[in-house]
N, C-alpha and C positions, 0 to 999 in steps of 0.2 A: 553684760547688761545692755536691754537695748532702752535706748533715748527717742523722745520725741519733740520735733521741733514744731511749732505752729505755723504753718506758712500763712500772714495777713496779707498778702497782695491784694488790692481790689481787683473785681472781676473774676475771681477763680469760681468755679463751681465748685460744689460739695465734696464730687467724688475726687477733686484733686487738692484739697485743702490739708491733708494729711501727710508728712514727708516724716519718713523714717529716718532715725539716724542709729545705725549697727555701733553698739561700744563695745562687744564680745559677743562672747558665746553663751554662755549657756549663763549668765548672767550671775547676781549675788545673791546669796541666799538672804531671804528673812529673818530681821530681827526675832521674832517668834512667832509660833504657831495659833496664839490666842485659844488655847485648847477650853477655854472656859467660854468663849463667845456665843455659845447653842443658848448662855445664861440671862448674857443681857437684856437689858430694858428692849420692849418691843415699843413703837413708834403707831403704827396701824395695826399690824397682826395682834390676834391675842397673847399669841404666843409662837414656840414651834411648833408642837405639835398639831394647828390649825389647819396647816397641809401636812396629809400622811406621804409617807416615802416609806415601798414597799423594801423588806431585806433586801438585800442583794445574794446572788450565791454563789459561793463557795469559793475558793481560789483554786479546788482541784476540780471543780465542775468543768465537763468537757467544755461546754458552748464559752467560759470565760478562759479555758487554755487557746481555744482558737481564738479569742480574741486579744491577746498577745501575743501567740504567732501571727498575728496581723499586722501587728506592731514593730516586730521584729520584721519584717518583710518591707514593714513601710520606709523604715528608719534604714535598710539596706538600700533603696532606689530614690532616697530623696533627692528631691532637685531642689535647684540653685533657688526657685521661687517659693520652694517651701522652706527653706531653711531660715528664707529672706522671713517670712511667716512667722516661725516659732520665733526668732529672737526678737520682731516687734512683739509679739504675744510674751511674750517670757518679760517684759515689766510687769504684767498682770491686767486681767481683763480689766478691773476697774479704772487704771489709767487708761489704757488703752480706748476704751470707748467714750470716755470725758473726751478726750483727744476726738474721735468721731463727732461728736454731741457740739463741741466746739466749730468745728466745719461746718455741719449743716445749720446750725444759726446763722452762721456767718455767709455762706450761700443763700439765704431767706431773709438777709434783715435789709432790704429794700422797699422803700414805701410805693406802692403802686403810684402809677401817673393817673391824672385825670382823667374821664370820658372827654369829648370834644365838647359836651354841654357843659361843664364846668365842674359836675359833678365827682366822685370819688366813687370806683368800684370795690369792695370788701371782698378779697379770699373767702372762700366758703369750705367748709370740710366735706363737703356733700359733692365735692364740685373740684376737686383740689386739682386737677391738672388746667381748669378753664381759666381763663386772663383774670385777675393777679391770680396767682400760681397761690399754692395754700400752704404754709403758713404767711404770714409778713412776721418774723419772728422778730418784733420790738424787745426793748425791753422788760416792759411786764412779762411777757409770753414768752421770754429765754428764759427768765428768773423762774417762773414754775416750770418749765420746758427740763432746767436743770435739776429741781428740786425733785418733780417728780419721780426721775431715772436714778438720781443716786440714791433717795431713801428706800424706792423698792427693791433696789441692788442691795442697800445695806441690810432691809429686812430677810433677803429673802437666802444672803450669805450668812446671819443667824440661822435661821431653820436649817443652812446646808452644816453649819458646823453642827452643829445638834446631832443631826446624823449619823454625819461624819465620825464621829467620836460612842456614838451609839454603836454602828454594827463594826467599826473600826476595821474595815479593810483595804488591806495597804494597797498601793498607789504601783503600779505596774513596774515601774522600775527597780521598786522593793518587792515583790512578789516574784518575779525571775530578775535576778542577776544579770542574764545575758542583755537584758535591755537596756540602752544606755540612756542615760538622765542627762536629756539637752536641756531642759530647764534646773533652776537651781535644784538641789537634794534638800528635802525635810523627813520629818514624820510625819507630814501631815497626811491622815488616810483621804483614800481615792475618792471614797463612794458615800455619798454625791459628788458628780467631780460639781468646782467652781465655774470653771471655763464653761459648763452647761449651763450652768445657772445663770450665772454672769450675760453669757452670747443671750439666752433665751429670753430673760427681762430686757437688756435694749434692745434686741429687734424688736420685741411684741410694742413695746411703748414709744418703740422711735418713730417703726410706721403709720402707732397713731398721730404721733405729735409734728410729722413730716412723711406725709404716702408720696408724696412724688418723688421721694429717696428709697422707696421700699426695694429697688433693685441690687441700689449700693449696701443698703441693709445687709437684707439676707447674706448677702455676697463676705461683710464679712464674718456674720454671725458663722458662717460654714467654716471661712478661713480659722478663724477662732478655733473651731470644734476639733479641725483636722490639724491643727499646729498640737491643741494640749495632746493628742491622742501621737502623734509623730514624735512628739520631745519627750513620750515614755511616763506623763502622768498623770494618764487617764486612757480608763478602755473601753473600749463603742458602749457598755452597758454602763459605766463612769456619765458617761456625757447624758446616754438618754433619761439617768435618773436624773440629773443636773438638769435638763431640759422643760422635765417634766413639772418639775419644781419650780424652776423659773416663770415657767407659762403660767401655774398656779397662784404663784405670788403677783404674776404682774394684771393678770387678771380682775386681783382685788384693787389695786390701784387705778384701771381703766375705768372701772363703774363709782371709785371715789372720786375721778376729772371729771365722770360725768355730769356730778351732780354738785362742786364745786363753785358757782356761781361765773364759773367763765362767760359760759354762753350769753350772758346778762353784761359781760364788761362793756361794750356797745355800747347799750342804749341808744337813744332814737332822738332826733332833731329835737323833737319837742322838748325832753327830758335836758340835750344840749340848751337851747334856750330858757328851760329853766334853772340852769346854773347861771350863765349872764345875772339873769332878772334877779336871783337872791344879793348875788353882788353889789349890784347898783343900790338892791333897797337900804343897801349895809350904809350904805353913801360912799360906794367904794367904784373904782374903774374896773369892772370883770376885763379877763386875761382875752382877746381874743388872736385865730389866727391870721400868720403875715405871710401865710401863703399866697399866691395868686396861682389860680385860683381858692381861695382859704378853703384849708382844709377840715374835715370833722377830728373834736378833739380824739387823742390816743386812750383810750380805752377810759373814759370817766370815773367805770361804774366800778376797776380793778381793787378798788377799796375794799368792797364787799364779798371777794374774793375770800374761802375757805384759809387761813391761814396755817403752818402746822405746828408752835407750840405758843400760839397766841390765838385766844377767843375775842372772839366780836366786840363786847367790854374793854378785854385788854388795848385794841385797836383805837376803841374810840376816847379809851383812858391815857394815854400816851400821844396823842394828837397833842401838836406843840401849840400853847394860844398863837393869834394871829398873827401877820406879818406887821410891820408899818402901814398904817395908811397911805394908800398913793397922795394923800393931799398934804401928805406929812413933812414937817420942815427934814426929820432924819430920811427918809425915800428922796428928799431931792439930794441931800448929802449921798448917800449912796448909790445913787443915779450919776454922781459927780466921781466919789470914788471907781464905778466902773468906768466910765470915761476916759478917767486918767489914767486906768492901768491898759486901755487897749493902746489906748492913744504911745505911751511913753513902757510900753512892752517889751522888755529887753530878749536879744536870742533865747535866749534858757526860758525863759518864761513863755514864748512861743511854743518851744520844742516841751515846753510840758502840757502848754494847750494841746498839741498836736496828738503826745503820745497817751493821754486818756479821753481823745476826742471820742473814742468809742462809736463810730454811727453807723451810716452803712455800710454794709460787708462786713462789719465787724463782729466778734462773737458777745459784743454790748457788755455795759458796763458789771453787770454779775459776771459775765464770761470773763472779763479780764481777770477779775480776783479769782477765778477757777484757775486761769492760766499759772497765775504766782501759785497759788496753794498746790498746784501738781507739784513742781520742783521740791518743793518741801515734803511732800508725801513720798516721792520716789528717792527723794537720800535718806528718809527716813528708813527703809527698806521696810514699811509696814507691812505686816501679814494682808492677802488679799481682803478679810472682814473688817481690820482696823484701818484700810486706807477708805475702803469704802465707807466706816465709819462720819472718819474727817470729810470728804466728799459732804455726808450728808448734813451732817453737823452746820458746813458751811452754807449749803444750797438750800437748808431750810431756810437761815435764816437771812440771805438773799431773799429768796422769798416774801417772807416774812414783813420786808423791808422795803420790798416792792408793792405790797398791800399796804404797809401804815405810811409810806412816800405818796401812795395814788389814794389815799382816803386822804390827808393834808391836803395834797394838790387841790382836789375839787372842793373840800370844803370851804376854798378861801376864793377861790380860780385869779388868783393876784397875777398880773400882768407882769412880761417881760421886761428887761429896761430899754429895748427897741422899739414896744410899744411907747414907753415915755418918753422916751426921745429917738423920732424914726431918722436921724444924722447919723445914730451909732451903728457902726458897722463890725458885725459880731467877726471872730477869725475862725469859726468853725459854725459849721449850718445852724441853725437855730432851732430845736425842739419841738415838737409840735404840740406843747402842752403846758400846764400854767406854771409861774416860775417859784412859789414857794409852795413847797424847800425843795431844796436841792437835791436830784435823784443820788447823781452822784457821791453826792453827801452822806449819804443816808444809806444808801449802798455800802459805801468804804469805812464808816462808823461800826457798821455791824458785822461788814468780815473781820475788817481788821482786830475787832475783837474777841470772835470766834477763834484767828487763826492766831492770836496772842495765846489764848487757852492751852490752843492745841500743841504750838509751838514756843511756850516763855521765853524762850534765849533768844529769839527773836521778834518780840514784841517791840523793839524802839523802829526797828526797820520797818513793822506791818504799819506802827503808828505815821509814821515818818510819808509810808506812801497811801495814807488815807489822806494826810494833811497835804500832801501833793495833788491829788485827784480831788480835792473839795477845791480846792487854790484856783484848780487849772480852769474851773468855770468861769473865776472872775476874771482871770486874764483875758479869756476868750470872749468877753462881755455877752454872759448868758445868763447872768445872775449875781445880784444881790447879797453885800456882806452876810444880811442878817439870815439869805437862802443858806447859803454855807454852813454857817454856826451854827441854828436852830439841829440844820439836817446831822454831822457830827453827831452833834447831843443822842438826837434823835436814835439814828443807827444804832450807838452805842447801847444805848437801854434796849433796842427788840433783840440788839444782839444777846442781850443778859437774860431773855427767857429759853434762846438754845443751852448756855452755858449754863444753866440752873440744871435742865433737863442733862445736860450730859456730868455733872458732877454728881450726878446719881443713877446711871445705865447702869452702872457695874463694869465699866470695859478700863476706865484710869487705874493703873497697876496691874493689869490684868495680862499683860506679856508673856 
């Protein structure tokens, strides 16, 4: 089985953020096949059948016998960097490219420096290699960055099984004998291969979501192609339907980014000043920033952002009422509470600020709970469509969480506790955006509830490190008891509209 390790060093580029680590060979087989997964609940698509996938043919057809004497030729000359290949590939694309997906956040989530007039330059997609470099991949914009890539992955592994189990032909290494099965042995049939599907949806949306990595892309979208085709299962006409299909599916998802309300998360100085100005009329102190030069807030408008199993309604109906008044006798209590925990912060409580400080370079705080949720998915030995499942399961409502986190933020724009008292000095950088509620909060409420779902036997542990990651803010004096709490709560419930949605896919029992 092969492992992957997440190298976070700061400073690494994308293309080297990824270290393999080899635990065998040909790896463990899957729990199961999920041979009913063509069935489940579809998320965007209508269905499977909304992308056609022509037959395949024949197993005695000449042009597919040459393509396993291809196979056979391949698997006699390989080398030492393809083997290296299939057994990263042999956990399964869906880890595999999480693991990608994790890198290049983390290579992009640097906030641009200032121009010399004081002002702030914005990434442009139109523009992506010109100074800042495109994306700035924050928080909001990893959480749909993530969401995006694993629900098309997850839609588009239902239409392959569909397929799959439709023309039912077998997978190269059960078709000749002579081919040896470097990756685990199932039944599961060839054609659609996964590894098509799979390489073809993250390239096509990674390059949207990161073109200055389009080299590293491609690069391994290929490796990908050439590993499942060398470890014996999948055959060049395996992949190109996989391919075909993936391009298909992830197509419908580029024109649903388009028009998602991203391009709007900006907004514009004026729109900035009139979040202040509603503030103040409340007779409250709007949040502002303590940059120098201050910088424009982090996406305002990310509230209004398409959510994926929560409507506009639900968003604005789940909004927790407001914080404390800054003029409030509890705000100054709570201004004293953080105080005292920077001030009188023991080691541990440091190294817990430190280790979900989450910020630059990092794959941000969705990405951290992607990072826990892979190890669980991969001892799980899920089928490729049920890991992808869990992926998406999670990254919706990541998501999800990041719109009702950024629709709270702005409709209160409630100051940091640096801004009420500028003595306190935070132990990790300071956010560039308003402090109730707490992202992190809110974030780790609703995986850890997701990944309780997914996981029961270990729900005290997901609980245990939600309540660590909401904790770790007040240590690092960045936030507010009542930030914490509210956010908890908060997460919790958007997490219970994925959990509602997947207690009724059809995939629980479906093994």
């Amino acid at each position: 089985m092969t492992g992957v390790r997440f190298n976070r060093k700061f400073g690494q580029s994308a293309a080297t953020m990824i270290t393999v680590v080899v635990m065998g060979s040909a790896g463990v087989a899957t729990a199961g096949t999920d041979a009913n997964a063509g069935s489940w609940k579809m998320i965007v698509l209508s269905g499977p059948t909304q992308i056609a996938v022509p037959a395949p043919a024949a197993i005695t057809d000449a042009a597919y016998q040459a393509e396993l004497a291809a196979i056979k030729s391949a698997q006699s000359n390989i080398t030492g960097a393809q083997r290296q290949a299939v057994d990263y590939w042999n956990q399964g694309g869906v880890l595999g490219w999480n693991q990608i997906l994790l890198g290049l956040v983390s290579g992009a989530d640097l906030p641009p420096e200032p121009n010399s007039d004081g002002t702030y330059p914005f990434p442009s997609a139109t523009t992506p290699f010109a100074f800042p470099q495109y994306p700035f991949a924050n928080p909001p914009y990893a959480a749909r960055s993530y969401s995006y890539v694993a629900v098309a992955t997850y839609e588009a592994l239902k239409v392959a099984w569909y397929y799959k189990y439709l023309y039912n032909r077998p997978a190269p290494y059960q078709a000749d004998h002579t081919i040896q099965a470097l990756s685990p042995a199932s039944d599961l049939p060839g054609y659609p291969s996964e590894d098509g599907v799979v390489s073809a949806v993250n390239a096509t949306l990674l390059k949207v979501l990161f073109p200055t990595q389009a080299a590293l892309i491609d690069q391994k979208a290929a490796e990908q192609q050439q590993a499942a085709q060398i470890a014996g299962r999948a055959s060049a006409s395996d992949i190109a339907a996989g391919i075909a299909l993936g391009q298909a599916v992830a197509a419908v998802f580029v024109a649903r980014a388009g028009s998602d309300g991203m391009k709007n998360a900006t907004g514009t100085p004026a729109q900035w000043d009139a979040l202040a100005a509603a503030a103040t009329a409340r007779g409250e102190m709007p949040w502002k920033s303590l940059e120098i030069p201050a910088r424009p807030p982090m996406l305002p408008f990310f509230g209004q952002v398409q959510a994926w199993m929560m409507a506009p309604a639900d968003i604005v109906n789940e909004r927790p009422g407001p914080p404390p008044s800054t003029s409030s006798t509890q705000m100054q209590q709570e201004l004293a509470e953080v105080k005292s925990a920077v001030k009188n912060a023991t080691r541990a409580q440091l190294a817990t600020s430190y280790k979900w400080a989450d910020g630059a370079s990092s794959p941000t705080p969705p990405g951290h709970w992607d990072f826990i949720a892979d190890g669980y998915i991969a001892s799980a030995n899920f089928s490729e469509v049920r890991a992808a499942r869990a992926l998406a399961l999670l990254n919706m409502a990541l998501h999800d969480a990041a719109v009702a986190c950024w629709d709270t933020k702005y409709a209160y724009f409630n100051p940091r506790p640096t801004q009420l008292d500028a003595s306190l000095r935070t132990q990790i950088a300071l956010p560039n955006f308003p402090s109730y509620e707490s992202g992190h909060s809110v974030f780790s409420g609703a995986a850890a509830a997701v990944l309780s779902y997914l996981f029961p036997a270990n729900a005290d542990y997901f609980a245990a490190q939600r309540d660590e990651a909401a904790l770790s803010r007040l240590y690092a004096g960045i936030h507010f008891r009542s930030d914490i709490e509210v956010g908890k709560d908060h997460g919790v419930r958007v997490g219970g509209y994925t959990i509602q949605f997947a207690k009724n896919d059809g995939a629980d029992g479906g093994q």
